[in-house]
C-alpha positions in Angstrom: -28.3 -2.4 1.8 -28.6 0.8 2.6 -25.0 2.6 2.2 -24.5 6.8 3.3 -21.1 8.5 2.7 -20.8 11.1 5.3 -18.0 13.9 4.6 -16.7 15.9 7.8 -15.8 19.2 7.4 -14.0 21.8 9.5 -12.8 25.3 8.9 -10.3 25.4 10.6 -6.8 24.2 9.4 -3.2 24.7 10.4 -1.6 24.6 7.8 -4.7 25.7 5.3 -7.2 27.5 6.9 -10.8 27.4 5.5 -9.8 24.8 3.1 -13.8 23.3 2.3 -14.4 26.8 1.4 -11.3 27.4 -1.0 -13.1 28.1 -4.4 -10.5 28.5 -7.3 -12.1 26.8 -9.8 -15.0 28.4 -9.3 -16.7 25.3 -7.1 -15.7 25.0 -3.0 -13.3 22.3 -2.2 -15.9 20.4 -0.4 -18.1 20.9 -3.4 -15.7 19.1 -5.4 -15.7 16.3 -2.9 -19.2 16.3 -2.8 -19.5 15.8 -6.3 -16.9 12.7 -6.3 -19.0 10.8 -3.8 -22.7 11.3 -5.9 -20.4 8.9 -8.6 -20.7 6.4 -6.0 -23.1 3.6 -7.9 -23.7 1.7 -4.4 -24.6 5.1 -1.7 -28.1 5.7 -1.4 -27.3 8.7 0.4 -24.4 11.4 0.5 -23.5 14.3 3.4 -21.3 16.5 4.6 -20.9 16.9 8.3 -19.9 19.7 9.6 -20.2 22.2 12.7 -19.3 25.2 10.8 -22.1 27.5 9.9 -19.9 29.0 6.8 -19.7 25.9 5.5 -23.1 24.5 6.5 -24.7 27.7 4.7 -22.0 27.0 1.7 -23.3 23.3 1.0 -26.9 24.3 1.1 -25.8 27.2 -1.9 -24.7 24.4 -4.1 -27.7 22.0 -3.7 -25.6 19.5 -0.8 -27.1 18.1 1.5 -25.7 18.9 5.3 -25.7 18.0 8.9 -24.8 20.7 11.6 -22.8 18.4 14.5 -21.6 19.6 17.8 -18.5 21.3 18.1 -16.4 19.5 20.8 -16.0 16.3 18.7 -12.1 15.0 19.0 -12.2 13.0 15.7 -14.1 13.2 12.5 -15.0 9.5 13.2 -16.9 10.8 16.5 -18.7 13.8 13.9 -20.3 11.1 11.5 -21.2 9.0 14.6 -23.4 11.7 15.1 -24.8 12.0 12.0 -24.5 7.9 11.9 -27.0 8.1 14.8 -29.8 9.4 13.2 -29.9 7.8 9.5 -31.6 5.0 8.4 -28.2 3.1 6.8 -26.6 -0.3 6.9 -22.9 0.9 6.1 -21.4 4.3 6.7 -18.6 5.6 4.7 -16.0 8.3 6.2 -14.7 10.1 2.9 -12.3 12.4 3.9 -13.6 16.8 3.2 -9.9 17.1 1.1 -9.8 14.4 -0.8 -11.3 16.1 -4.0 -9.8 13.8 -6.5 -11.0 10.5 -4.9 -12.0 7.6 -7.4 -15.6 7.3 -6.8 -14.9 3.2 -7.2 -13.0 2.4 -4.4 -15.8 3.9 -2.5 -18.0 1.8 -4.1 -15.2 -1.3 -3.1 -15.0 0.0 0.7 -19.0 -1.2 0.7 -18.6 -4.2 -1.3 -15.9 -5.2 1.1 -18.3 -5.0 4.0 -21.4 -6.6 2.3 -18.8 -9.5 1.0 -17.7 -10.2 4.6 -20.5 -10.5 7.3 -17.8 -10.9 9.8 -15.7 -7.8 9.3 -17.0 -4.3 11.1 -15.1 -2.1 8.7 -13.5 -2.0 5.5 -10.6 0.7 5.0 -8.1 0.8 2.0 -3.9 0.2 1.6 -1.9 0.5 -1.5 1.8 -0.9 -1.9 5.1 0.9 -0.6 7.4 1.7 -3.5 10.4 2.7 -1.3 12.3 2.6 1.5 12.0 6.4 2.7 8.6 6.5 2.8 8.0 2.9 4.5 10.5 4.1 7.7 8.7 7.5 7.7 6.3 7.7 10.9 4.2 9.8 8.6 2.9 7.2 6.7 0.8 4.5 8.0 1.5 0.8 7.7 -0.4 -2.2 7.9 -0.3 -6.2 7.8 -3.0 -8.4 6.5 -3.4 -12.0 7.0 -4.3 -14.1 4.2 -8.4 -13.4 3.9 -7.5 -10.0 3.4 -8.6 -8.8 7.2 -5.8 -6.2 9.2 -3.4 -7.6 11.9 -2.3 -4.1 12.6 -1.5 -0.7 11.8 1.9 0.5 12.7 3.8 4.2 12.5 6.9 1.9 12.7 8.0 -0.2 9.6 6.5 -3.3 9.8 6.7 -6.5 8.9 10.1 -5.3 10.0 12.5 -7.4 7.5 15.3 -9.0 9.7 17.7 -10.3 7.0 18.6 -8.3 4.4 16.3 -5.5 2.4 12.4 -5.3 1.9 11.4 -6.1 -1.5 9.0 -3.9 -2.7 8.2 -5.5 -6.1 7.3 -8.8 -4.7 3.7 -9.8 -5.5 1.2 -10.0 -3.4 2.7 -7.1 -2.1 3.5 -7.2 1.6 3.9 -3.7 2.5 0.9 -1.8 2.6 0.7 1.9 3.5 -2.9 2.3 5.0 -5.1 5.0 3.4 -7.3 7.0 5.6 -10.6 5.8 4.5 -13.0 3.5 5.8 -16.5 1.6 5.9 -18.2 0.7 9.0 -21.4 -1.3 9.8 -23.5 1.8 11.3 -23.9 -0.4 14.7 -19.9 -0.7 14.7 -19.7 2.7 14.0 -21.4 3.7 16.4 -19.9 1.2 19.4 -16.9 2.6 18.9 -17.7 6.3 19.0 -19.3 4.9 22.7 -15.9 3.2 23.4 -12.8 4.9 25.1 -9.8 5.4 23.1 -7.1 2.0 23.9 -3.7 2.5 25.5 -2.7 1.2 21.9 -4.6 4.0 20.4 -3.0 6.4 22.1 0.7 5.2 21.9 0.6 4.8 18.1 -2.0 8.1 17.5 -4.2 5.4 15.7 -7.6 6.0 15.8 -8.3 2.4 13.8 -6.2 0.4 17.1 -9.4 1.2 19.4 -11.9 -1.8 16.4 -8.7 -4.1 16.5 -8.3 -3.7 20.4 -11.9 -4.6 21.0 -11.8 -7.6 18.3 -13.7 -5.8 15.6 -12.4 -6.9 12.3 -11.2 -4.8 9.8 -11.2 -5.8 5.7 -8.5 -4.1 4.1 -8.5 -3.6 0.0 -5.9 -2.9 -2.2 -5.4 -0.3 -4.7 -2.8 0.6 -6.9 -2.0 3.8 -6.2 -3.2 6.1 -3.2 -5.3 9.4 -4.3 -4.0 13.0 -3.7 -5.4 14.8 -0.4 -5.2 18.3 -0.2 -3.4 19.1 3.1 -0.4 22.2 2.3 -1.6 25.6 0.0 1.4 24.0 -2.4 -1.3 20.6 -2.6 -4.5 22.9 -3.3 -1.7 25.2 -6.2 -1.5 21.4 -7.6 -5.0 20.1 -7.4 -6.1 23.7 -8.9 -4.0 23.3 -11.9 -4.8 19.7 -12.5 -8.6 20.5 -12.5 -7.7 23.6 -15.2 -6.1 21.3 -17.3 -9.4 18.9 -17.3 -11.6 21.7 -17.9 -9.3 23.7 -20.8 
């Protein structure tokens, strides 16, 4: 199979503008995730998306390879559509353009999920809740899975809600799952649902993935032990900056 991570980037950023282009350690932001995604051992191809020309001109400085999208895309997921429709790939993976420090093999097990279940349009990724504030906080994204492993659905509100006494967060398999923003899609699902209007569901809960589950398109969720460290706030660059200087001392 032919698999292609595709990385969105935009410039602009509330709460850190021009973040692909931040270059502290002496290699862009989106350079870094770049890099993380050519230690894929299953992607046959890897590009960033983008409809910046700073960035665009940026990637093509370091070697990348790049795609100039449209600018009036509402979603990321609607940007790699784009580039989705013109590639010669069986799987698509979104990979996040702040997510420098991603484990190149849980990239490789987003894939693996899809190729290991022919019935499933999309693969995405959950690790376990740890504690009670962060389960109730809207924030973070929850999600049930039925036995094979496949999403029942994804929640802003605490769920499975625990009616009698307290969740247990230790219990193994775990049963609450905070949902990680990445995900595999068969190109042709991809690409239905960047065709498909968003779902009153969707829209109440601000959850893009509602539209597959909506429309019966099933989603394979894997489990990971830990979640990996996005770089959203100047204080989460500060921290990713000093981690890489401590790798490279």
């Amino acid at each position: 199979m032919k698999i292609a991570i595709v990385i969105p980037a935009r410039f602009a950023s509330l709460r850190l503008p021009a973040k692909p282009l931040l270059r502290e350690t002496g290699k862009y932001l989106i350079q870094h995730v770049y890099d993380r995604a050519l230690q894929s051992r299953l992607a046959t191809d890897v590009i960033i998306a983008t409809d910046d020309s700073r960035i665009f001109d940026a990637v093509r400085e370091f070697g990348g390879e790049v795609r100039m999208t449209r600018a009036d895309h509402p979603s990321g997921t609607d940007r790699i559509a784009e580039v989705a429709s013109n590639l010669d790939a069986d799987i698509v993976v979104n990979l996040q353009g702040d997510e420098p420090l991603f484990d190149p093999s849980d990239l490789d097990s987003l894939a693996q999920s899809l190729i290991d279940n022919p019935a499933s349009g999309m693969a995405t990724l959950a690790t376990p809740f740890r504690d009670a504030v962060a389960w109730r906080n809207p924030n973070f994204v929850k999600v049930v899975c039925d036995d094979a492993g496949k999403a029942l659905y994804f929640s802003r509100s605490p769920i499975p809600m625990c009616r009698d006494g307290d969740p247990d967060f230790a219990a193994l398999p775990p049963l609450y799952l905070q949902h990680l923003g990445v995900y595999a899609y068969r190109r042709e699902t991809l690409l239905k649902l960047s065709a498909t209007p968003p779902h009153a569901i969707e829209l109440s809960e601000k959850l893009e993935q509602l539209r597959a589950l909506a429309h019966g398109i099933g989603i394979q969720v894997g489990v990971i032990p830990h979640a990996h460290r996005g770089v959203d706030t100047p204080e989460d660059y500060a921290a990713f900056v000093q981690a890489w200087s401590s790798q490279t001392s």
